[in-house]
N, C-alpha and C positions, 0 to 999 in steps of 0.2 A: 504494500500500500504506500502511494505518495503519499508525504507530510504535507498538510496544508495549511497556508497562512491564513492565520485567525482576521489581523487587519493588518494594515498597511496606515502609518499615521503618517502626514503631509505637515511640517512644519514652515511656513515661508519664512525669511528673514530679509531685513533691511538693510543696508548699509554695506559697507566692504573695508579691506587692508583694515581685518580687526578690529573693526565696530561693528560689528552684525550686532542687532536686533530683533529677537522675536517678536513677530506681528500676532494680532488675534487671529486672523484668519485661520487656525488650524483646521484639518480636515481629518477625520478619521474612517478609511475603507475598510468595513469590516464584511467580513462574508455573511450571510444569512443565518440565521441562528435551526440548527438540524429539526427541527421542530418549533411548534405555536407555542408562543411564550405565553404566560398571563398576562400582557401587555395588548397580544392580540387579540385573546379569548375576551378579555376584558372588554376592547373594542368592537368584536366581533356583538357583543350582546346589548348592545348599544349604547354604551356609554361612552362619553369623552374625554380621552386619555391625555394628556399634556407630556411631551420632552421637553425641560428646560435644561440650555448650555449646547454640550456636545451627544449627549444620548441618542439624538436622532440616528447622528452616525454611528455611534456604538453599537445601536439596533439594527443598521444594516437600511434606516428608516422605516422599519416595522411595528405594527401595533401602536401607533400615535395618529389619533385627530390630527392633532396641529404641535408643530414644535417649532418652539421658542430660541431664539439666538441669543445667547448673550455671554459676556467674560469678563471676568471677575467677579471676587463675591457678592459687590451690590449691586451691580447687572443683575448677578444672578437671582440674590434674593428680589430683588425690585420687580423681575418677572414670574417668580413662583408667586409671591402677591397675586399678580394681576389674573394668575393662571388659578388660583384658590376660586376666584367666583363665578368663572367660567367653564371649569373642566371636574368632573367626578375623581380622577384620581392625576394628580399632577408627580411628575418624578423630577427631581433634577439634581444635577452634577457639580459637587462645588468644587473642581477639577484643582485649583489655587494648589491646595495644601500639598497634594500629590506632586504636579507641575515644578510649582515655583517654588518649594521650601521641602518638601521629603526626598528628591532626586537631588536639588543640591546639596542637600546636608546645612541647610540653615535653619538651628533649632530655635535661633531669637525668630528670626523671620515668621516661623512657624507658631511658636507663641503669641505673636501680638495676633496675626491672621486668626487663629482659634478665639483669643480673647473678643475679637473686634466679630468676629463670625457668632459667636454665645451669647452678646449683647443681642447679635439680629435676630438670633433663637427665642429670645425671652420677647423679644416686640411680635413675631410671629406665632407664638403659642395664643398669644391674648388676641389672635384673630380667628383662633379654633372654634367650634362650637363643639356642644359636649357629645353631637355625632360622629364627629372628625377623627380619624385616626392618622398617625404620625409614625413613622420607621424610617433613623437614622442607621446607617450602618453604613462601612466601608466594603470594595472589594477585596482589597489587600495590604496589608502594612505597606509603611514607608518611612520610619523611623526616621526623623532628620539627624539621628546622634549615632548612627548606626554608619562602618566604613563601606566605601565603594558607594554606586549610585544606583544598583538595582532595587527591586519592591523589598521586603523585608517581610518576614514568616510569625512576626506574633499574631496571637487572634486578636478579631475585631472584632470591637462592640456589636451592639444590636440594641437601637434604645426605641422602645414602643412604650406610645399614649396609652394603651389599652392594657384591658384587665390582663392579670393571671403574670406568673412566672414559670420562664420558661429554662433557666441557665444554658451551658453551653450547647449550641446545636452542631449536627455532625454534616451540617451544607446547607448552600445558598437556596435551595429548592424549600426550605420551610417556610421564607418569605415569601416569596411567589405562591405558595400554597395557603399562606395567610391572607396575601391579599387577594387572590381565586375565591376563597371563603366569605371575606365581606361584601363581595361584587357577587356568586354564586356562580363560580366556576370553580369546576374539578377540574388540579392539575393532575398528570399521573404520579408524579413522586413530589416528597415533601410531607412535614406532617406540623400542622395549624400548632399555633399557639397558642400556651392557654392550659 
């Protein structure tokens, strides 16, 4: 069997003779995901789903009404806002921390960003209603105090609005199977929260 690439990520940059700067425009070419995500079941059943940031492409643009453009944190947050009163289940990417401060290895960097990112979390809670449900969670470490510049292997939280504990789970399919559950789709693997 050939190995196949997952995506292909498009960085442009500005400038030259050692002044390059990264532009927002990044692009990420991801292949199709082997099967119907809860992203799509969830749109397939008529609700509308929101990408905010880069997830469209991460999706391969799959399973999203409408996706959102935007970079940086309060781009970002400014558009899940706006994505709260018009879509049923909004996702988005706060790419920052990853990007800009766990691949360079900048742990102040990465501090103030989480501080100033926590602030937004707390103005955004108090837009919830007591229907609303809420799941933070990362794909992968990225330690900014950790050597070299690859993802890093400790586990990632998982921080949910909603009832019940759950401690550590053994893969990403219990999310996607928790949100299948509030919208009323069965995913095949994964097991609800709670």
């Amino acid at each position: 069997m050939k190995p196949l690439v997952g995506r292909v990520i498009a960085r442009p940059f500005v400038g030259g003779d050692g002044s390059y700067q990264r532009t927002n425009e990044r692009r990420d070419y991801a292949v199709a995901p082997p099967k119907p995500t809860v992203l799509e079941k969830v749109t397939q059943n008529g609700y509308q789903v929101y990408g905010v940031g880069k997830l469209g492409d991460i999706f391969a643009h799959r399973g999203f009404t409408k996706e959102l453009k935007a970079s940086g944190h309060e781009d970002l947050w400014a558009r899940t806002v706006e994505a709260l009163d018009q879509a049923d289940l909004v996702m988005t990417n706060f790419v920052d921390f990853d990007m800009l401060y766990g691949h360079r290895r900048d742990p102040c960097g990465y501090g103030l960003a989480l501080e100033e990112w926590d602030q937004q979390l707390e103005r955004f809670l108090r837009l919830l209603t007591p229907s609303d449900h809420l799941i933070i969670t990362a794909d992968h470490g990225n330690d900014p105090t950790w050597k070299g510049s690859d993802h890093t292997r400790e586990r990632v939280p998982i921080l949910y609005t909603g009832q019940g504990s759950f401690g550590i789970r053994k893969s990403f399919s219990d999310i996607g199977a928790t949100v299948g559950n509030l919208f009323g789709v069965k995913m095949d693997e994964g097991t609800i929260f709670g």
